[in-house]
C-alpha positions in Angstrom: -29.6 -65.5 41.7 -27.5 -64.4 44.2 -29.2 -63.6 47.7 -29.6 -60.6 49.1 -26.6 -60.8 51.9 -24.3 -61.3 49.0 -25.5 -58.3 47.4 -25.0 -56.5 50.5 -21.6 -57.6 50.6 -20.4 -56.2 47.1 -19.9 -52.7 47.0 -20.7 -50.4 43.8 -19.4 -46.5 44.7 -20.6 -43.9 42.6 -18.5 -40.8 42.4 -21.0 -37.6 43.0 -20.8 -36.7 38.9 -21.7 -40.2 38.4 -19.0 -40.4 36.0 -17.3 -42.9 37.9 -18.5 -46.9 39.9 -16.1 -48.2 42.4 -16.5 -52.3 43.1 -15.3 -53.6 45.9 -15.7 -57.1 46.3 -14.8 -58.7 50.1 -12.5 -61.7 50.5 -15.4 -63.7 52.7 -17.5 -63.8 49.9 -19.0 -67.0 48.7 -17.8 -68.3 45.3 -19.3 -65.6 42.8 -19.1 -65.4 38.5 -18.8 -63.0 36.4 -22.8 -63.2 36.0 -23.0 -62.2 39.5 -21.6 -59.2 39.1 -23.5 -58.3 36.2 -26.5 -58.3 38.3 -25.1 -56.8 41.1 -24.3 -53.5 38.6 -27.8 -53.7 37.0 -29.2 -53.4 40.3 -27.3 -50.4 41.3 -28.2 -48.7 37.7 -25.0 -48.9 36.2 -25.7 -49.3 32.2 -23.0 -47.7 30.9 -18.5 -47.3 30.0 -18.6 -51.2 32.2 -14.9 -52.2 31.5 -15.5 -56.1 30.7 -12.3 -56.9 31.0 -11.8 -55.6 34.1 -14.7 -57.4 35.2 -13.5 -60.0 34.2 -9.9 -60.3 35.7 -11.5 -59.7 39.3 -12.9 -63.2 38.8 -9.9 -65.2 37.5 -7.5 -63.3 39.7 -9.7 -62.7 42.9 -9.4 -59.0 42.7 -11.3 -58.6 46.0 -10.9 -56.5 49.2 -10.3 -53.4 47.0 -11.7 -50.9 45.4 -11.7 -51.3 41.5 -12.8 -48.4 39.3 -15.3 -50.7 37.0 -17.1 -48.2 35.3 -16.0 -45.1 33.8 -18.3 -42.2 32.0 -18.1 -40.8 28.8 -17.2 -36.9 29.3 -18.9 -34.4 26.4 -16.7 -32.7 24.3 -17.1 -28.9 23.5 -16.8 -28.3 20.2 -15.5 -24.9 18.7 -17.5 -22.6 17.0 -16.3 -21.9 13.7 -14.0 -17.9 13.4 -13.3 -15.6 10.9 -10.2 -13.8 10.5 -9.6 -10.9 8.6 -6.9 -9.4 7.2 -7.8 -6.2 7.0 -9.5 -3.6 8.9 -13.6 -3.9 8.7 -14.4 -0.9 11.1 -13.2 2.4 10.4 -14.0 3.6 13.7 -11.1 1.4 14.8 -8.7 3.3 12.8 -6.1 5.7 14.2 -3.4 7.8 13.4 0.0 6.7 12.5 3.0 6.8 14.7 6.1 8.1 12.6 8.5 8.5 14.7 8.7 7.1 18.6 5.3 8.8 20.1 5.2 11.3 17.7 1.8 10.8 15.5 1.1 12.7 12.0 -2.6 13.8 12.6 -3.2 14.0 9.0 -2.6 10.3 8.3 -5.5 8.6 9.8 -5.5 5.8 7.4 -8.7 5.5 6.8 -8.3 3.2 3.6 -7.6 -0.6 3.2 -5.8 -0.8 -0.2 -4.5 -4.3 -1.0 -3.0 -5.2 -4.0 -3.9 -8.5 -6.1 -3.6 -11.9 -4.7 -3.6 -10.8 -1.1 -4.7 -12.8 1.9 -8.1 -11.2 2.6 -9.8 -13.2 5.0 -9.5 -17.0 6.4 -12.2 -19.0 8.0 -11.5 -21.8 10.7 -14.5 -24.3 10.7 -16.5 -25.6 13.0 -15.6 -28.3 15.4 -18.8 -30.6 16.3 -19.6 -31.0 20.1 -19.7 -34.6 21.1 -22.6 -35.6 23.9 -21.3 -37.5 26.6 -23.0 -39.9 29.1 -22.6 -40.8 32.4 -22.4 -44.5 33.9 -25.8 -44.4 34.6 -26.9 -44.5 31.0 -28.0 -40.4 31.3 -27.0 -38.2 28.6 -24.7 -34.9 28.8 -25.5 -32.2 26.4 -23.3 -29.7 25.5 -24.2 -26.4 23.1 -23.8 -27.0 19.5 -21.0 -25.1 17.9 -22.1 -22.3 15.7 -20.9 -22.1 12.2 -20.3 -19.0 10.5 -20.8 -18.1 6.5 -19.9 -15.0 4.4 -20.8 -14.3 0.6 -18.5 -13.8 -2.4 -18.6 -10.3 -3.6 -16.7 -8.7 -7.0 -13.1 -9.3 -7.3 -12.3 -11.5 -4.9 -11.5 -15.6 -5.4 -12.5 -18.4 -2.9 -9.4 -21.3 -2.3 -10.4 -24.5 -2.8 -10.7 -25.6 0.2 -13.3 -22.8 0.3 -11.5 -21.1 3.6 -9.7 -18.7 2.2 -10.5 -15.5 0.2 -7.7 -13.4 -2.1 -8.3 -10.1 -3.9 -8.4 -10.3 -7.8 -7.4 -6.3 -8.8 -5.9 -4.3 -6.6 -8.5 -1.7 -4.9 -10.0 -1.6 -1.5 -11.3 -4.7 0.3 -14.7 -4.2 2.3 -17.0 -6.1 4.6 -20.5 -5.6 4.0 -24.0 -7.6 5.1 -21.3 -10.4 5.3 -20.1 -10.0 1.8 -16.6 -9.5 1.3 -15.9 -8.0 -2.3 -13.0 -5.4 -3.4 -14.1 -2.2 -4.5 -11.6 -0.6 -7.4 -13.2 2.7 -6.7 -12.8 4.7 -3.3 -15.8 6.9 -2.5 -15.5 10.2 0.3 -18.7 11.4 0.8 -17.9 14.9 2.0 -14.2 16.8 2.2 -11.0 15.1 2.9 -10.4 16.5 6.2 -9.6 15.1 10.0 -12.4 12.2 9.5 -11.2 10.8 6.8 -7.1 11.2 6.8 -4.4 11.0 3.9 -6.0 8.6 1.3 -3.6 6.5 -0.5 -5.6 4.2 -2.9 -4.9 1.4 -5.7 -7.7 2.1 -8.1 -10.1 5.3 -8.9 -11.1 7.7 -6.0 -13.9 9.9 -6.3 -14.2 12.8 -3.6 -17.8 14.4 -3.4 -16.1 17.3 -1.3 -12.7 19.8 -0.5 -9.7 18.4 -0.5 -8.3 20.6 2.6 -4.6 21.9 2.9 -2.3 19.3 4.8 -3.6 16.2 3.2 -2.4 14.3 0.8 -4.8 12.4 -1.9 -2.9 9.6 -3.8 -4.3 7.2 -6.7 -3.2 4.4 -8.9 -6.1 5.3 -11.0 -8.1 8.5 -12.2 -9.2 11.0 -9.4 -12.1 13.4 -9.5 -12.6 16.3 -7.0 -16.1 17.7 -7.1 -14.9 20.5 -4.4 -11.7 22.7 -4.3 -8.7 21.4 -3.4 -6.6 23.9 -0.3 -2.6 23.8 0.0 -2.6 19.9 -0.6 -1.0 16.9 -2.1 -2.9 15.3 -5.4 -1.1 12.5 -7.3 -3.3 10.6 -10.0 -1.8 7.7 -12.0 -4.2 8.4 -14.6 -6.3 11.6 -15.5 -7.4 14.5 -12.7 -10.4 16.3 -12.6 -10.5 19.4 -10.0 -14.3 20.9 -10.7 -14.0 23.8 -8.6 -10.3 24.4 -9.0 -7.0 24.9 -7.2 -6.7 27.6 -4.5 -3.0 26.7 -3.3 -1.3 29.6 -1.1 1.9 28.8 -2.4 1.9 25.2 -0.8 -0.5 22.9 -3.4 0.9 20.1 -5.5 -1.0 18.3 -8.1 0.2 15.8 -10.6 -1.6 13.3 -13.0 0.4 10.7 -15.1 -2.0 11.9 -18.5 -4.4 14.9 -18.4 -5.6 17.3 -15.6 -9.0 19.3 -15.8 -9.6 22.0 -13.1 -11.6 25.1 -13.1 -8.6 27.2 -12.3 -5.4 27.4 -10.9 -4.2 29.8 -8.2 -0.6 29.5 -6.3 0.2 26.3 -6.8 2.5 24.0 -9.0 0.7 21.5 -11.3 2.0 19.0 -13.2 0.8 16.8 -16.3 2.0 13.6 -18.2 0.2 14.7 -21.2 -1.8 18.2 -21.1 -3.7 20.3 -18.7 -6.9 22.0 -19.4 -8.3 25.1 -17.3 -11.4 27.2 -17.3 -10.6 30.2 -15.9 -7.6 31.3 -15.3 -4.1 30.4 -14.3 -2.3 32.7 -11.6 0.8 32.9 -10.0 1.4 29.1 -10.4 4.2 26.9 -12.0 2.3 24.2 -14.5 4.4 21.9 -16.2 2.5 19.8 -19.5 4.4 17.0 -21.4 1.9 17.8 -24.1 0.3 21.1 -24.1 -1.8 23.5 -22.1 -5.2 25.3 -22.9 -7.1 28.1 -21.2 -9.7 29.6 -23.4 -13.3 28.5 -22.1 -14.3 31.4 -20.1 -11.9 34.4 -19.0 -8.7 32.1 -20.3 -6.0 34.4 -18.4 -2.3 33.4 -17.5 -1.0 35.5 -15.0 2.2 35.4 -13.2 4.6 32.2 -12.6 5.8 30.0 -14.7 4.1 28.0 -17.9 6.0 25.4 -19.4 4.4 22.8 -22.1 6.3 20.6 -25.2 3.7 21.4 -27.9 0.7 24.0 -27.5 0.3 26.7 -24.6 -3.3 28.3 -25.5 -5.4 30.9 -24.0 -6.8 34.1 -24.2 -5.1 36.7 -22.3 -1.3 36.7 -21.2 0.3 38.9 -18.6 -1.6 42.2 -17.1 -1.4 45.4 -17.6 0.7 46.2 -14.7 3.6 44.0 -16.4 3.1 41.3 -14.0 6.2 39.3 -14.9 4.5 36.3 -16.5 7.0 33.1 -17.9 6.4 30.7 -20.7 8.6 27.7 -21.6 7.7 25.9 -24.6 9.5 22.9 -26.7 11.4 21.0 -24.6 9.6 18.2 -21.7 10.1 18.9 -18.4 10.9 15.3 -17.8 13.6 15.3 -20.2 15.3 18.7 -18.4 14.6 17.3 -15.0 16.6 13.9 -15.9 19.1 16.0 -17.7 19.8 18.1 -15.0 20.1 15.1 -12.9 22.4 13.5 -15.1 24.6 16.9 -14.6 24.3 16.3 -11.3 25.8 13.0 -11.3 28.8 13.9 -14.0 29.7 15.9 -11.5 29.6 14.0 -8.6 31.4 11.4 -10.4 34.1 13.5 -11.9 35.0 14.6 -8.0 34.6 10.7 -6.6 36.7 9.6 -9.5 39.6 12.2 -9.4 39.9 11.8 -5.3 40.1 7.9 -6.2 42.9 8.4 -8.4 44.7 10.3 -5.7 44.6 7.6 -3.3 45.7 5.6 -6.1 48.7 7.7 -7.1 49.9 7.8 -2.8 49.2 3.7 -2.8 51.6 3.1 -6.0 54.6 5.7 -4.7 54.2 3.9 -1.1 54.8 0.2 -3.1 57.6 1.6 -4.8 59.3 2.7 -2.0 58.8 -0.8 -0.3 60.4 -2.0 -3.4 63.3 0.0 -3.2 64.2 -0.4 0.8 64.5 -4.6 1.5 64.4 -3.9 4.9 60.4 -3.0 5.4 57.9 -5.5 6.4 56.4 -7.5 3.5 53.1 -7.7 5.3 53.1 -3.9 4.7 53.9 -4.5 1.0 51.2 -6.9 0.5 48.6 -4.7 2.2 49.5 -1.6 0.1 48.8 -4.4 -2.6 45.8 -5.0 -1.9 44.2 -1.5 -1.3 46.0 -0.5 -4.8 44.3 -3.2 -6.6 40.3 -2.5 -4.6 40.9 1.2 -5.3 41.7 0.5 -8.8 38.4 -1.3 -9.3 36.7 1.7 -7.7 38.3 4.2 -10.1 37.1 1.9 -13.4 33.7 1.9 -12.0 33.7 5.7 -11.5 35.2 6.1 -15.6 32.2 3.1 -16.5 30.0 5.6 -15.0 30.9 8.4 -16.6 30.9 6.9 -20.0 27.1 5.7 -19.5 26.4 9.2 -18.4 27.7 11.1 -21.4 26.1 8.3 -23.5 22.4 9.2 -21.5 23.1 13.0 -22.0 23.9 12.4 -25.1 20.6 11.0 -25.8 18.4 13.1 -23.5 19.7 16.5 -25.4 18.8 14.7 -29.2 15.5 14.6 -27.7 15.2 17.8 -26.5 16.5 18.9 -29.9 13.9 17.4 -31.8 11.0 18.2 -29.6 10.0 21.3 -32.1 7.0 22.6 -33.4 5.9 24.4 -30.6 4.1 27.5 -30.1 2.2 29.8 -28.1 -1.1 31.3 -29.0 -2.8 34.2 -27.2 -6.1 34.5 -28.7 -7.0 38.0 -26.9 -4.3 40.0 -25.7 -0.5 39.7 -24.6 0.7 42.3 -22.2 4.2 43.7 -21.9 6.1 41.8 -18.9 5.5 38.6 -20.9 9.1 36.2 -21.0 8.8 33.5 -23.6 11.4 30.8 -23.9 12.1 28.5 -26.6 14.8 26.6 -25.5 17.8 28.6 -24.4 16.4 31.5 -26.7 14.0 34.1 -24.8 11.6 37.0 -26.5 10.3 40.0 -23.8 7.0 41.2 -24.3 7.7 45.4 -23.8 4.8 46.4 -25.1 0.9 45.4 -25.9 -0.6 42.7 -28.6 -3.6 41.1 -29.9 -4.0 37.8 -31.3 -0.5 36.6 -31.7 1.0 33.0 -32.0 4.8 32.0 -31.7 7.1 29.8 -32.3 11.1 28.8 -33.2 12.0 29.1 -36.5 15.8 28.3 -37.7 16.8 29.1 -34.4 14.7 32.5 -33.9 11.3 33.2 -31.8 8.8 34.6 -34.9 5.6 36.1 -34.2 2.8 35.6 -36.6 -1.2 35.9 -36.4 -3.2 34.0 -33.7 -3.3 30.5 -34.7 -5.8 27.9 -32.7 -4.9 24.7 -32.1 -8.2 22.2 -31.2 -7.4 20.4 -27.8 
């Protein structure tokens, strides 16, 4: 047991955290052991991060007038509290409009869907990393806050990794973030009109509008849309079927288009467009409708007024025309697809016929300008070789042009043997068909001049005949 004046002697230094003891043993001290010192750091309360060592090596190598850091603390480690990051946007009141060019913003894209296609990154979590207590020389114990974990729920159509982190859509659609659930929804619901609040809707799935959609926006769909309002001068394009309950009211600046069948209520000034048929209530006025299959509009007053009709197969209704001769088109037999990519194929013939003859112009001046190297010695034969090679690149050009061309000719070809054979067409006015009437079957037309009842027509060997109403069940 040492005695007290020895005690006094060796020094133990706490640092004011207590994280830290200090020994200082003096030179004039009387032969000590390692034992010594034990019970000189018990007596000053140090129980805790003793380096033995240490302790040690200031007996064997007479560590002594100096201060040796003997003791060191344990500090606590924060851990981190475990994040979610998603990859989308949860809170449509975050979502703004879109810039499209420099500061300018379009006011009508507010982008107020998520659409994510399948196998996309939805969301990714980052665990939790523990906290670690620490504890200071004295033997105390430093607490730290426990990190917080966080935990979210598998909805429909989603997939967890297996590390169980991440989360990945199954179906295209619209990913959401509900009483921390995250599911993908393939059906986009708007509660009222698409106006301002909501924005241009561009979806991958079914959307379903319980409202108006309003003239300026623009409604877009992988999938079938339904409109339970009217839709203004707007943009409609359904991968699949429409269906417009309260119609179409257009002013000249509407566009609606469905891959297979449209169903509206009516159709005023506006152009409409069908992959298969199109099927109105009412009436159809002053609009351009275009049908791959047919068109009907017999269920209630079944009038076609004004613009422009065109359908392959069947165009049905009840009245055609007015009585005031409003000039009223109809264009049956042939699909508007095929006429559109014919008339593009036109288009390109002639583009290519003008490409391919300036081509051979520069082709003709290239060969005259070698020749003429040929015949004077004298000229430079880098000149030659150059002339060379822009003969032989232009030359490539021109047999691309006349490849062109030939596949051209071949698709026309093709196109107009379809448009041939798409016969068997006919109109049928169940009612009455009033003078001003056009009705085209291919390049041959018949003018209405004067009033009918319950006619149908169609092509026969070439000619328009007129027969007795015939009705043709959607």
């Amino acid at each position: 047991m040492l005695d007290k004046e020895t005690i006094d002697k060796i020094k133990i230094i706490l640092s004011a955290d207590d994280m830290e003891a200090i020994l200082f043993i003096p030179s004039d001290i009387a032969e000590i052991n390692i034992n010594y010192l034990y019970q000189v750091l018990y007596q000053s309360g140090i129980k805790y991060g003793v380096d033995e060592v240490l302790l040690k090596k200031c007996i064997d190598d007479k560590l002594f007038d100096q201060n040796i850091v003997i003791a060191k603390g344990k500090q606590p480690i924060q851990g981190r509290e475990a994040k979610l990051e998603f990859f989308f946007e949860t809170d449509s009141q975050n979502l703004k409009p879109k810039e499209v060019e420099g500061e300018k913003i379009d006011i009508h894209a507010l982008s107020s869907v998520n659409c994510v296609t399948k196998d996309t990154l939805l969301l990714r979590k980052y665990p939790q990393v523990l906290s670690e207590p620490g504890r200071d020389v004295k033997g105390k114990k430093l607490i730290v806050y426990d990190a917080q974990d966080v935990h979210f729920k598998i909805g429909d159509n989603v997939r967890l990794s297996e590390d169980g982190l991440e989360v990945y859509s199954n179906v295209d659609g619209c990913p959401q973030w509900i009483n921390e659930t995250i599911s993908v929804n393939t059906r986009y619901v708007v509660e009222a009109d698409v106006d301002f609040s909501v924005g241009n809707i561009d979806f991958f799935g079914d959307v379903f509008i319980n409202g108006n959609v309003l003239s300026g926006f623009q409604v877009k769909a992988t999938g079938s849309i339904i409109i339970q309002g009217f839709v203004e001068a707007a943009r409609i394009e359904s991968g699949q079927n429409l269906n417009i309950l309260r119609g179409i009211a257009g002013s000249q600046n509407a566009y609606v288009q469905a891959a297979h069948d449209i169903y509206v209520d009516f159709v005023d000034s506006a152009t409409v467009e069908a992959g298969n048929s199109i099927f109105v209530n009412k009436s159809i006025r002053h609009s351009k409708l275009y049908a791959g299959h047919s068109i009907f509009c017999e269920k209630e007053e079944g009038q076609l007024i004004g613009g422009e009709i065109h359908a392959c197969k069947v165009i049905q209704a009840k009245e055609a025309g007015t009585v005031y001769s409003t000039k009223t088109k109809f264009i049956l037999g042939t699909d508007p697809v095929l006429i559109n990519e014919l008339s593009m194929i036109d288009k390109e013939l002639e583009t290519v016929k003008d490409e391919h003859e300036k081509c051979k112009s520069v082709l003709n001046m290239l060969f005259e300008k070698i020749e003429n190297h040929k015949r004077k010695q004298d000229q430079s034969p880098e000149n030659l070789k150059h002339f060379a090679e822009q003969y032989l690149k232009i030359a490539e050009v021109v047999k691309a042009f006349e490849q062109r061309n030939l596949e051209l000719k071949g698709n026309k070809e093709i196109l107009e043997k379809k448009i041939k054979a798409s016969g068997h067409a006919k109109l049928s006015i169940s009612n009455k068909i009033y003078p001003g009437v056009e009705i085209f079957f291919d390049k041959k037309r018949l003018f209405i001049d004067q009033e009918l009842s319950l006619k149908t027509y169609r092509i026969v060997n070439d000619e328009i005949i007129e027969g007795i109403f015939e009705k043709t069940n959607p």
